[in-house]
C-alpha positions as CSV (number, residue, x, y, z in Angstrom):
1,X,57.2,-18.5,13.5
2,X,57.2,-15.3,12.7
3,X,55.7,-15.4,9.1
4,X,53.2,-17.3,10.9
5,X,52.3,-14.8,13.4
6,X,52.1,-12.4,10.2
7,X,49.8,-14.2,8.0
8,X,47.9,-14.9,11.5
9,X,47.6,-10.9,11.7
10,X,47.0,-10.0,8.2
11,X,44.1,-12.2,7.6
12,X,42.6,-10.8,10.7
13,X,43.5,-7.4,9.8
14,X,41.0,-9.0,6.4
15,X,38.7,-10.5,8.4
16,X,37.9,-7.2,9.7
17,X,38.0,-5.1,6.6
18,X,35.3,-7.6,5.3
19,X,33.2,-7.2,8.3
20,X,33.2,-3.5,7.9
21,X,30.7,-1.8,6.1
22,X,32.5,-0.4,2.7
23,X,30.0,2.7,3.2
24,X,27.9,3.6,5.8
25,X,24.4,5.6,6.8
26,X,23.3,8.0,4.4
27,X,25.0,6.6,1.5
28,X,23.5,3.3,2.5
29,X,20.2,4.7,3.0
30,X,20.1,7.0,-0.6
31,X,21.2,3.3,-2.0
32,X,18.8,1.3,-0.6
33,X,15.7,3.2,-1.7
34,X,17.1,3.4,-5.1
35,X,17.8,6.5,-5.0
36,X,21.4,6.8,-6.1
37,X,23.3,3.7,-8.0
38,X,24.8,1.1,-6.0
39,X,26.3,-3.0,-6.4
40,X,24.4,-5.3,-8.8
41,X,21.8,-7.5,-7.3
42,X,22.3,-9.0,-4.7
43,X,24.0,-6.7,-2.8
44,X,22.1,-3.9,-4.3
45,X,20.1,-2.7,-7.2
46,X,22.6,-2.0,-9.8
47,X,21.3,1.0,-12.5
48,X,18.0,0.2,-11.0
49,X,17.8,3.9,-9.3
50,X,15.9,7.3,-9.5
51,X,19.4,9.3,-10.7
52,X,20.2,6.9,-13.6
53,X,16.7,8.4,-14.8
54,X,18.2,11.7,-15.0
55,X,16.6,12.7,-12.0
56,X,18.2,14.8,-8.7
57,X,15.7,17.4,-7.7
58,X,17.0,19.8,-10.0
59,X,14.2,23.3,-10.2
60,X,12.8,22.1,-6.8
61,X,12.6,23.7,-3.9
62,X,12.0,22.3,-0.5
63,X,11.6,24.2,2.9
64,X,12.6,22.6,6.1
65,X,10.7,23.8,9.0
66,X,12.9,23.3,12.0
67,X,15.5,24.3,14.3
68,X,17.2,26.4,11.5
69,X,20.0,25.2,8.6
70,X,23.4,25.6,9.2
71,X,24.3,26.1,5.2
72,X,28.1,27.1,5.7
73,X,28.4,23.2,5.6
74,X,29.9,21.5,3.0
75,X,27.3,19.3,2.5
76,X,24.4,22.6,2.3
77,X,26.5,25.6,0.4
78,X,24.7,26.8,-2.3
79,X,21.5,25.7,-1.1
80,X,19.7,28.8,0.4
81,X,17.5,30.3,-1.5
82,X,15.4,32.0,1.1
83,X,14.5,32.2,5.1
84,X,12.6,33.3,7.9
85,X,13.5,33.1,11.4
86,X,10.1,32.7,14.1
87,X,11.7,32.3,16.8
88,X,12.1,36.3,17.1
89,X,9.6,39.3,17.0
90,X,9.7,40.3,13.4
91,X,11.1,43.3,12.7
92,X,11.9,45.1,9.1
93,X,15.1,45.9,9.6
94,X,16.8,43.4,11.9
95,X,14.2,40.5,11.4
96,X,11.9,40.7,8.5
97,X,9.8,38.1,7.0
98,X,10.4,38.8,3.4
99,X,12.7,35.6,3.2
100,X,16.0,38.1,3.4
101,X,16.8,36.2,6.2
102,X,19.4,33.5,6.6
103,X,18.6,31.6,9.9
104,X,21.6,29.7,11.8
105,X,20.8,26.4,13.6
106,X,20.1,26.4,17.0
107,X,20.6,22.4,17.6
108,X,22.1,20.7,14.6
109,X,18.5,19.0,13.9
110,X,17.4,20.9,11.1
111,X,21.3,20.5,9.3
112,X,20.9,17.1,9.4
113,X,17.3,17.0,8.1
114,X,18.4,19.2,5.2
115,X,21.3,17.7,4.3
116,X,19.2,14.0,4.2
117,X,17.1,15.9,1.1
118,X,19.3,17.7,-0.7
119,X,23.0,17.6,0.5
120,X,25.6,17.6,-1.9
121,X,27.8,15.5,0.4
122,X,31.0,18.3,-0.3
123,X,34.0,17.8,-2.2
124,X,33.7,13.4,-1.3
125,X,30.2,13.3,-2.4
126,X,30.1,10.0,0.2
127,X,27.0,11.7,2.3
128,X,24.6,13.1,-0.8
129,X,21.3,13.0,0.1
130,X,18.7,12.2,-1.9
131,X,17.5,15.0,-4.3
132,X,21.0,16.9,-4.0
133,X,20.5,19.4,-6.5
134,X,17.4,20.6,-5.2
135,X,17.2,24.0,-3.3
136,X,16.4,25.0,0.4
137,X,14.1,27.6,2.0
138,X,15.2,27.3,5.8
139,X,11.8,28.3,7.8
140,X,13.6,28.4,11.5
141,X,11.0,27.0,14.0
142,X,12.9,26.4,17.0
143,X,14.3,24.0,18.9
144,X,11.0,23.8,21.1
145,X,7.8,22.8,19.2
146,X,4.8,25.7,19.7
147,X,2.0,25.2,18.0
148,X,1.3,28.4,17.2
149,X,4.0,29.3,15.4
150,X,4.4,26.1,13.8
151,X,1.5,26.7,12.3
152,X,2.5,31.0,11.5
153,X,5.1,29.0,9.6
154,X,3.1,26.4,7.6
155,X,0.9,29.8,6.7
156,X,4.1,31.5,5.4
157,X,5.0,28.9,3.5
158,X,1.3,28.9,1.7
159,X,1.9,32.6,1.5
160,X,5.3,32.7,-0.6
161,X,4.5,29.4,-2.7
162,X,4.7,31.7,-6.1
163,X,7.4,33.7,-4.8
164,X,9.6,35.2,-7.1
165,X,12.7,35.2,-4.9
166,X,15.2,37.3,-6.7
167,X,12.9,39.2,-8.7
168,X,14.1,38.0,-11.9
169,X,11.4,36.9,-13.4
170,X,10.6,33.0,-14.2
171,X,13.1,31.0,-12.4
172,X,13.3,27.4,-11.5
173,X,14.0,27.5,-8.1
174,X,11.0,30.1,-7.5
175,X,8.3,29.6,-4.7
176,X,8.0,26.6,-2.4
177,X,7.2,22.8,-3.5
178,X,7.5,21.0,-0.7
179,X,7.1,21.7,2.9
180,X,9.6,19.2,5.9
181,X,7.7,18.9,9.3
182,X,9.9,16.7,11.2
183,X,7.5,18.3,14.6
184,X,4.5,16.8,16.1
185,X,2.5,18.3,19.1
186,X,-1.5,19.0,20.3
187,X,-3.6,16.4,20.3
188,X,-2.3,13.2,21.3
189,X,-4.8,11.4,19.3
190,X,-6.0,13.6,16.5
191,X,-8.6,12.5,13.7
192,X,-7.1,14.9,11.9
193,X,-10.1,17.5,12.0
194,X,-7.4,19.7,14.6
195,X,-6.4,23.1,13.1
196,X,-3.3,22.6,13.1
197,X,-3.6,19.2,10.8
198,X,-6.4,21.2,8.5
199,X,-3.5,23.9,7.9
200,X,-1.3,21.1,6.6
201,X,-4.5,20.1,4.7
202,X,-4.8,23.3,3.3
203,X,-0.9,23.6,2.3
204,X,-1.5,20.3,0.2
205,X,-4.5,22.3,-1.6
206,X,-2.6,25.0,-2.3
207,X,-0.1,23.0,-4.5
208,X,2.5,22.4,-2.2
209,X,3.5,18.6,-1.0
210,X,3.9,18.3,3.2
211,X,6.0,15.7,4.1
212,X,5.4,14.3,8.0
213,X,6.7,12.6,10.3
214,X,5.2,9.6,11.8
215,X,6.8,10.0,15.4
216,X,8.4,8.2,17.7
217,X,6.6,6.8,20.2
218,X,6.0,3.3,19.0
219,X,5.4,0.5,18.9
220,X,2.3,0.7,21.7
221,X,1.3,4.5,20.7
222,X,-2.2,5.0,20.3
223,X,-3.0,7.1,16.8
224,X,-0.7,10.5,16.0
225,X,-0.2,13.8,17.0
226,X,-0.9,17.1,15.0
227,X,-0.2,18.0,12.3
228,X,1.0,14.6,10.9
229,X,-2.7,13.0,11.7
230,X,-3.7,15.7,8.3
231,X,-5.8,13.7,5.9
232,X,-3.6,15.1,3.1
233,X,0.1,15.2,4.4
234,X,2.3,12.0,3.5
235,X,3.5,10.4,6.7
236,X,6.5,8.5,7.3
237,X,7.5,6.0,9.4
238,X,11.1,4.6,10.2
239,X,13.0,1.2,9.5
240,X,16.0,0.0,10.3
241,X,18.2,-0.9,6.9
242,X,20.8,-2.6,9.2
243,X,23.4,-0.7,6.9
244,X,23.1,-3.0,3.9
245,X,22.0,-1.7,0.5
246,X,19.6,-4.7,0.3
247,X,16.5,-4.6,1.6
248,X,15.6,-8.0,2.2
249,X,16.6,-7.6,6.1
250,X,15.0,-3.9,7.0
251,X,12.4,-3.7,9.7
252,X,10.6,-1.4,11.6
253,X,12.2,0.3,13.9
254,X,10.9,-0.2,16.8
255,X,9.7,3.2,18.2
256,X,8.5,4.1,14.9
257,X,4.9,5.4,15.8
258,X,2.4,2.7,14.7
259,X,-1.1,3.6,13.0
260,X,-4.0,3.8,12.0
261,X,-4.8,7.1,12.6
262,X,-8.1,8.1,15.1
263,X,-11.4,7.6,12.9
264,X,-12.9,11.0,11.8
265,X,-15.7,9.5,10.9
266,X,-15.9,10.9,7.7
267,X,-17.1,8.5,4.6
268,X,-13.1,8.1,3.3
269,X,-11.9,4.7,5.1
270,X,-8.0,5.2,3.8
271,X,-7.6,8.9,5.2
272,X,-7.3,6.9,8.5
273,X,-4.4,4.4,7.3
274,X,-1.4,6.1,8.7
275,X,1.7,5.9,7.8
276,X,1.6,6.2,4.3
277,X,5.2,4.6,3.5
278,X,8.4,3.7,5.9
279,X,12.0,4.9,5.2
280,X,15.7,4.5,6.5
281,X,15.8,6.3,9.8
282,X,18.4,4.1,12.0
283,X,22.0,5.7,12.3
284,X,21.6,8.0,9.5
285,X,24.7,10.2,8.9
286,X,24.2,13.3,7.9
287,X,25.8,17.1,8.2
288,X,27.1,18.1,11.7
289,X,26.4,21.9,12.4
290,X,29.0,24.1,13.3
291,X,31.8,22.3,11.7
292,X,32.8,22.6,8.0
293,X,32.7,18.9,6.7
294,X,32.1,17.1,9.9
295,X,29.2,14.5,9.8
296,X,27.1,12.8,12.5
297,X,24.8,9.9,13.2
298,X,20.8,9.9,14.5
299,X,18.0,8.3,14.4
300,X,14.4,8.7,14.5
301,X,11.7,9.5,12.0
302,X,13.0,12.6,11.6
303,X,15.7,11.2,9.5
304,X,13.5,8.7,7.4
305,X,11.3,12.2,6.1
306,X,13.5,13.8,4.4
307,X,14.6,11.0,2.3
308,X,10.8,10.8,1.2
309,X,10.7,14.7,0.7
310,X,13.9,14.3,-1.8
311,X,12.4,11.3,-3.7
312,X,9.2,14.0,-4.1
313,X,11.5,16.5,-5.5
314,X,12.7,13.9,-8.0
315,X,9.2,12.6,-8.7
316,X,7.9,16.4,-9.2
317,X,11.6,17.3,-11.4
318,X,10.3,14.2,-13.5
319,X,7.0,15.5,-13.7
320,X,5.6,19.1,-12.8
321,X,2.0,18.4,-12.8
322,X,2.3,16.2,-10.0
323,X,1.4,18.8,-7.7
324,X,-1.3,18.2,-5.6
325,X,-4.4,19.9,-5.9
326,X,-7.7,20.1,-3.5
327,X,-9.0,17.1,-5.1
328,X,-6.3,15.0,-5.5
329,X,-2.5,14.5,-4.2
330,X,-0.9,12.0,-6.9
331,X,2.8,12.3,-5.1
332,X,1.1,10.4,-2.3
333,X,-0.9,7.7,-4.7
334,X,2.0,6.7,-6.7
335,X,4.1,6.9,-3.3
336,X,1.6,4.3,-2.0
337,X,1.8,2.4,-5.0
338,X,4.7,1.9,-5.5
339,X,6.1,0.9,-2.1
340,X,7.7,-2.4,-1.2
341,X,4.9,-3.7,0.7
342,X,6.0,-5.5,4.4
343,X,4.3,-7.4,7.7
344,X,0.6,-8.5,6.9
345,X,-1.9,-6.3,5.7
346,X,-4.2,-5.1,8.6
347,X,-7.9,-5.1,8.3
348,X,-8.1,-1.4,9.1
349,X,-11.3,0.3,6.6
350,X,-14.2,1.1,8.8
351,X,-16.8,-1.0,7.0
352,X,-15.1,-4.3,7.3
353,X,-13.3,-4.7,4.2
354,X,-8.8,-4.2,3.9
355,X,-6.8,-2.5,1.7
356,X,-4.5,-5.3,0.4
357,X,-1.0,-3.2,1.3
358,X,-1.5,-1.8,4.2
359,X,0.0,-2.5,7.5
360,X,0.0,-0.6,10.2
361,X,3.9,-0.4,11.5
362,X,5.1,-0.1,7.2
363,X,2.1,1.9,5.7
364,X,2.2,0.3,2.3
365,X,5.3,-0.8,2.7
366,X,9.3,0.9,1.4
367,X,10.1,3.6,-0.6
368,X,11.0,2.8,-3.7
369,X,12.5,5.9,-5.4
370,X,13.1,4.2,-8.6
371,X,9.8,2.7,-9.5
372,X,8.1,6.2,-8.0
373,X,10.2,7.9,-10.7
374,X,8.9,6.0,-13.1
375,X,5.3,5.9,-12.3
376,X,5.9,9.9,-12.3
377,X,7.1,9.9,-15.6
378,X,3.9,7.8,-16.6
379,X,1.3,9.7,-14.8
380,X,-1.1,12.0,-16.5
381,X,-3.5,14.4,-15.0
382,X,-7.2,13.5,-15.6
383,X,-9.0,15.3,-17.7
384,X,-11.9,17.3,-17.0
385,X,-15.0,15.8,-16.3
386,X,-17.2,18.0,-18.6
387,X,-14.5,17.1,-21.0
388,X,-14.7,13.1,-20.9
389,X,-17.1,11.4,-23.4
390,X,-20.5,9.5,-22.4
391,X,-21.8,6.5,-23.4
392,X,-25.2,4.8,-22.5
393,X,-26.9,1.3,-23.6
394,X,-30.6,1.9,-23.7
395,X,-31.1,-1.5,-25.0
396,X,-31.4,-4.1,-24.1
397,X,-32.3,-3.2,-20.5
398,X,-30.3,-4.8,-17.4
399,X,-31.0,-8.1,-16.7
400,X,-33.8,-9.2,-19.7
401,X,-34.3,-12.4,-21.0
402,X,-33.3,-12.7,-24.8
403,X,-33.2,-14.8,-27.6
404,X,-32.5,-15.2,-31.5
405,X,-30.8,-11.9,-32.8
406,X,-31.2,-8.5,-31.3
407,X,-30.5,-4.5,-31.6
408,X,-27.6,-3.6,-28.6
409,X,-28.0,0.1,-29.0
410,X,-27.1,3.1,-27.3
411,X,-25.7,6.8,-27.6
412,X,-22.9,8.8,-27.6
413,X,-21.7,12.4,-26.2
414,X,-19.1,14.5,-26.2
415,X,-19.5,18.5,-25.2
416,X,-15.9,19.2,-26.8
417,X,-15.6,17.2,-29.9
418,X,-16.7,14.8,-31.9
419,X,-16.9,10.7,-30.6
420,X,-14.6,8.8,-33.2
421,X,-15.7,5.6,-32.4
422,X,-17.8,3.2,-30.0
423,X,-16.4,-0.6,-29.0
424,X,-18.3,-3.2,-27.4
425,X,-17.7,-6.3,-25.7
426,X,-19.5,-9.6,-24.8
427,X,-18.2,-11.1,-21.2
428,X,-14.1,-11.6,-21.5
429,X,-13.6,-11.6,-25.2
430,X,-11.7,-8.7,-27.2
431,X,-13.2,-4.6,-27.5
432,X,-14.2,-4.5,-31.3
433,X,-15.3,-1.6,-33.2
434,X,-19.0,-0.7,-34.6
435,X,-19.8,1.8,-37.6
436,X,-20.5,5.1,-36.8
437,X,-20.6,8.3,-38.2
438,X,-18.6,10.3,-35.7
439,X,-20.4,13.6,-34.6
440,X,-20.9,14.8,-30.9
441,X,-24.0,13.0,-30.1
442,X,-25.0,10.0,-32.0
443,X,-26.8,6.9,-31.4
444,X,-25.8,3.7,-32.5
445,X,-26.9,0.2,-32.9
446,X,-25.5,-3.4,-33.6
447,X,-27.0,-6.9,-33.9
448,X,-25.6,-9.7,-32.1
449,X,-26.8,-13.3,-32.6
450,X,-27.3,-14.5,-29.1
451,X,-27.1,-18.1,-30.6
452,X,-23.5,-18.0,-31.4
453,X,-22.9,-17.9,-27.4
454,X,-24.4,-20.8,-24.8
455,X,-27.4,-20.3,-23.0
456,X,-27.1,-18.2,-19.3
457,X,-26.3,-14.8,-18.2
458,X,-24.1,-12.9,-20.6
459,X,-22.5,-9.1,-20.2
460,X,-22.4,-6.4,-22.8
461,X,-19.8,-3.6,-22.3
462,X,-19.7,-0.4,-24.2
463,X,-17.4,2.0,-24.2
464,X,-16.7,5.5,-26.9
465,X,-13.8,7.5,-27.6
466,X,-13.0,11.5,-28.9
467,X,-9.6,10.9,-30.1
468,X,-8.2,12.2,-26.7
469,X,-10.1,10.4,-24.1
470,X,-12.2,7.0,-23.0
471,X,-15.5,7.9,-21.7
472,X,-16.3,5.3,-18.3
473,X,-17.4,1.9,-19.3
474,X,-21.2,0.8,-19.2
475,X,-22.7,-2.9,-18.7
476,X,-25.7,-4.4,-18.7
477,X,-26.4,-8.2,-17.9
478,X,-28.6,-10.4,-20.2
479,X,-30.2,-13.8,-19.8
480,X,-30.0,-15.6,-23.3
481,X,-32.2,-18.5,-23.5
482,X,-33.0,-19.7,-27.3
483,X,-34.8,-23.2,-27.8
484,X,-33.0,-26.5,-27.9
485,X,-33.8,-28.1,-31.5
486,X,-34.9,-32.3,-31.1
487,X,-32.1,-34.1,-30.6
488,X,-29.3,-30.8,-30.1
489,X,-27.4,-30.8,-27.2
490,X,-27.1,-27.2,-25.6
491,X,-24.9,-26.5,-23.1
492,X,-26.5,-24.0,-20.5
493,X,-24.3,-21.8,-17.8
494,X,-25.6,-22.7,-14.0
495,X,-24.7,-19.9,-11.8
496,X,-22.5,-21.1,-9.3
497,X,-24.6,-20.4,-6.5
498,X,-26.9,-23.1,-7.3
499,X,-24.4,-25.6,-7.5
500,X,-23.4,-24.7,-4.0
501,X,-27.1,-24.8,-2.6
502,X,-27.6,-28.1,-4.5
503,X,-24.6,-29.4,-3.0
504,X,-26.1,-28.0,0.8
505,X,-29.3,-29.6,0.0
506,X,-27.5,-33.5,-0.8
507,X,-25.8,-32.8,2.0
508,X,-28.7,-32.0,4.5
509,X,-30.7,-34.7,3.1
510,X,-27.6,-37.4,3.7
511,X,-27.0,-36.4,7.5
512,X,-30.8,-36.6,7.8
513,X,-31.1,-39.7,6.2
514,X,-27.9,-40.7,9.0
515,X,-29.7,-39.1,11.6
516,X,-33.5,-41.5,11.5
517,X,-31.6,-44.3,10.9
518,X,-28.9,-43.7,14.6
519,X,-32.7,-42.8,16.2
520,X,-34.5,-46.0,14.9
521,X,-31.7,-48.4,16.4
522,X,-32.6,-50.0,19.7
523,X,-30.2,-50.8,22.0
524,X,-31.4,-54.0,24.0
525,X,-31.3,-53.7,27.7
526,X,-28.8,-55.8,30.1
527,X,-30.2,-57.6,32.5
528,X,-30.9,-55.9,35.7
529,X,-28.1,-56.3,38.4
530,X,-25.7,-57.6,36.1
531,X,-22.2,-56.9,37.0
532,X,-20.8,-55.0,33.7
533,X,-17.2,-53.8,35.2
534,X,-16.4,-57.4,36.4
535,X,-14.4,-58.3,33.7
536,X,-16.3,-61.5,33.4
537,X,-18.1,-61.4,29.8
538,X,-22.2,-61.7,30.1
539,X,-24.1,-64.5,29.5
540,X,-26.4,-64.7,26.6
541,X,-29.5,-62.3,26.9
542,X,-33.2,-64.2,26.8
543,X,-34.2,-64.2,23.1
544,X,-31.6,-62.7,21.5
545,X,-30.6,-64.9,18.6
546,X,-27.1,-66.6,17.8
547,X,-25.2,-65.0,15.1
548,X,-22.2,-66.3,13.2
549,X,-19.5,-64.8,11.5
550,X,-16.6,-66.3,9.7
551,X,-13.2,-65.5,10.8
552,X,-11.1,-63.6,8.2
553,X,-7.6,-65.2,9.3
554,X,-8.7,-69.2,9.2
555,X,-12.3,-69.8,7.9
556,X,-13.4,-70.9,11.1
557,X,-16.7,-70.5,11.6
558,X,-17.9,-68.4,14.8
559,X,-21.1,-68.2,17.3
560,X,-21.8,-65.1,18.8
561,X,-24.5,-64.1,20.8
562,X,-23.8,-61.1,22.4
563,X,-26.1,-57.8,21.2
564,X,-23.2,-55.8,21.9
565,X,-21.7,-53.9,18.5
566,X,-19.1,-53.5,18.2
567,X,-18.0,-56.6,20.1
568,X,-14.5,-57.6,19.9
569,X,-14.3,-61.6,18.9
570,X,-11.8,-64.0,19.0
571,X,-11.0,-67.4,16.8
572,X,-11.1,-70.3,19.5
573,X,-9.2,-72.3,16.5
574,X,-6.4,-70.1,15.4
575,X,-6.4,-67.3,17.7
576,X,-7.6,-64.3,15.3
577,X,-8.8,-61.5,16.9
578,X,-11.5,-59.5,15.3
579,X,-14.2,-56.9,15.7
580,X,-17.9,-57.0,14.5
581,X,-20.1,-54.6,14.0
């Protein structure tokens, strides 16, 4: 009995140790977004994950504008670079704003947020966040969002993007990156046009990348505060990884703030379409403040930023030109991109059409760290436009009618160099090379017998090349038409349209055709008076002549003489019922 009460215990004991997670919050979270290397598929995702690339934020710098960073923590030592403190008068000696300064936290938010970047998780390493050799510039805020100096901060930030922080000359862990704004405030509804969202907008043309958060007043909010409404910053909403690796049972959380954002009316549909991606942000654990290795759990979109502002630090470690500039913000692109897209894509773009990702609670869906890196490591710059080659087709001219063999001719430019070579292209077939004599502006010709291809609209493409870059494809669309020979067959292309008004007009002329005929039949009258809801089946009318029918079952053959179709009939030799009409 008792070895039976003990295996009773010990399997329950099992039991439990199975139902527990082996690892929990952050090191879930840092997993699931392939950030850090977890169980083969399909618990996890195996070496598929941003640090296997090499990758941990190392030479990037991130400052957190919050409640303060408590960086005696395990989890954080190491980490300060630089700080300012707003929520005091400067002053040169006891409070200056040279970054000297080495805020403390005033609630524990800012810790956490901090050590969800870049936290080296302390002598365990169970709680690392996600870019944890990336560096921290702790821009105290307060606990109590004003606007005002919010934005003081944001400006500061702008300010001391070059900075060389120990005056040492080049360093990798000079200036500021990226910018953590885990507050929201002013408008309840901004289009983003606010000042306070234009000063985020401004940060992003500077060079530096502003991570947002979504908020948390969904799932009924209506649009975003400032400054997370900014055209430019990269907003992030929450879901709930129900503390498994895999992702194939996240949702939204539910008081993750839902979008799109208020319509500036502006002619860019997609500045609207916030958030931009979703992250963990359900019972993250992350540094506790005032203790030395303690760690603590919370939730909110608070939490899921920062794990999108460490996947930027590995993105930008991977690749230092993707830093934004005024005209374009590729961190956010290949964010969007690259996202595992959830929930049905909302029709959201102002002049009717949809973006084929985007969904209002998930953005374009969850962070995926590792495929981000890689599209980082991908991603080129575009060149300058005066440095791009041109090409034109002068002839023949869009949409003529041609026949036999003719000239396709053209030029081609480049202000920089010299074009190497021009393709073209008929409709899908394969890019093939023409002779040229490469020089910086040429024209060029080829002939192309329109009789190798069937009769119908064609499309010639064109495109040239300098050795470095693809100048934009032209087209122009062509009607070949060359003479049947007696007794050749020649297959011609019909557009599709006209199959489909063809097949309108058979049909109109088949339910008109349906229509006379239903007009045309006369119904004869009953006789007046003549009691139709008896039961009692009507006598013959006057002059309507006998018909017969043979019944299907027996052969027998059948008089009827009613004018009623259908008319229901029945065999008086075998029985049969049937119906005529």
């Amino acid at each position: 009995m008792k070895k039976l009460n003990f295996a009773v215990g010990l399997t329950l004991i099992l039991i439990l140790l199975f139902q527990i997670p082996h690892c929990s919050a952050l090191d879930v979270s840092c997993r699931a977004i392939k950030a850090r290397d977890s169980d083969p598929p399909p618990l996890g995702y195996g070496n598929q994950n941003a640090w296997m690339l090499g990758y941990t934020g190392e030479g990037i710098v991130i400052a957190i504008i919050d409640t303060g960073v408590d960086d005696d923590h395990e989890s954080l030592k190491g980490k300060f670079i630089a700080g300012v403190d707003f929520t005091k008068p400067f002053n040169p000696i006891t409070n200056p704003d040279d970054g000297s300064v080495n805020p403390d936290d005033a609630s524990g938010h800012g810790t956490m947020v901090a050590s969800i970047a870049m936290g080296s998780g302390g002598s365990s390493g169970v709680y690392k966040g996600v870019a944890p050799d990336a560096k921290l510039i702790d821009v105290k805020e307060g606990t109590i969002v004003v606007m005002k100096r919010n934005m003081d901060a944001i400006q500061w930030c702008i300010d001391h993007k070059n900075t060389d922080w120990e005056n040492n000359g080049p360093s990798p862990y000079d200036g500021i990156d990226i910018i953590v704004l885990t507050c929201a405030g002013g408008e309840t509804n901004s289009d983003g046009q606010d000042d306070w969202s234009q000063l985020v907008n401004k940060a992003v043309d500077e060079g530096i990348v502003v991570i947002c958060i979504a908020g948390n007043t969904g799932p009924d909010n209506e649009g975003f505060y400032a400054p997370v409404a900014a055209d430019k910053a990269i907003t992030v909403g929450s879901v709930d990884d129900k503390n498994t690796v895999n992702r194939n049972n996240d949702e939204i959380a539910k008081s993750s703030s839902r979008g799109p954002r208020k319509d500036d009316g502006d002619d860019d549909p997609y500045d609207e379409l916030k958030p931009d991606v979703v992250a963990p942000g359900v019972n993250i654990m992350a540094a506790k403040f005032n203790t030395e290795n303690e760690y603590r759990e919370a939730s909110g979109t608070s939490f899921s930023c920062p794990h999108v502002a460490g996947v930027s630090a590995l993105m930008l470690q991977a690749n230092p030109d993707l830093k934004p500039t005024a005209d374009r913000n590729p961190i956010q692109e290949i964010l969007r991109k690259t996202a595992e897209s959830r929930g049905t894509p909302d029709s959201n773009l102002r002049y009717g059409g949809s973006d084929s990702y985007y969904n209002k609670s998930y953005g374009w869906g969850i962070m995926d760290a590792y495929e981000a890196v890689k599209a980082a490591l991908a991603w080129e710059p575009s060149p300058e436009p005066n440095k791009i080659p041109t090409v034109t087709i002068d002839s023949p001219k869009n949409n003529t009618k041609v026949s036999n063999t003719i000239t396709i001719s053209g030029t081609a430019l480049d202000t920089d160099g010299n074009v190497s070579n021009v393709e073209l292209k008929t409709d899908e077939n394969s890019w093939f090379n023409i002779s040229i004599v490469s020089a910086n502006s040429l024209t060029w010709n080829y002939s192309w017998n329109t009789k190798d291809v069937e009769n119908g609209m064609h499309t010639i493409y064109a495109k040239c090349y300098d050795g470095e870059n693809w100048s934009v494809v032209q087209s122009v669309d062509v009607n070949v038409y060359n003479k049947v020979a007696a007794g050749a067959e020649q297959k011609t292309k019909i557009n599709p349209v006209y199959l489909i008004s063809g097949a309108g007009i058979i049909g109109a002329v088949v339910i008109i055709v349906v229509c006379v005929l239903l007009f045309r039949r006369k119904k004869p009258s009953l006789t007046p008076g003549f009691p139709v809801d008896t039961g009692i089946p009507p006598p013959p009318l006057t002059g309507v002549p006998s018909v017969t029918a043979q019944c299907p079952n027996c052969g027998n053959i059948i008089e009827i003489t009613s004018v009623k179709r259908p008319v229901k009939v029945r065999c008086s030799k075998c029985g049969a019922r049937s119906i005529l009409r």
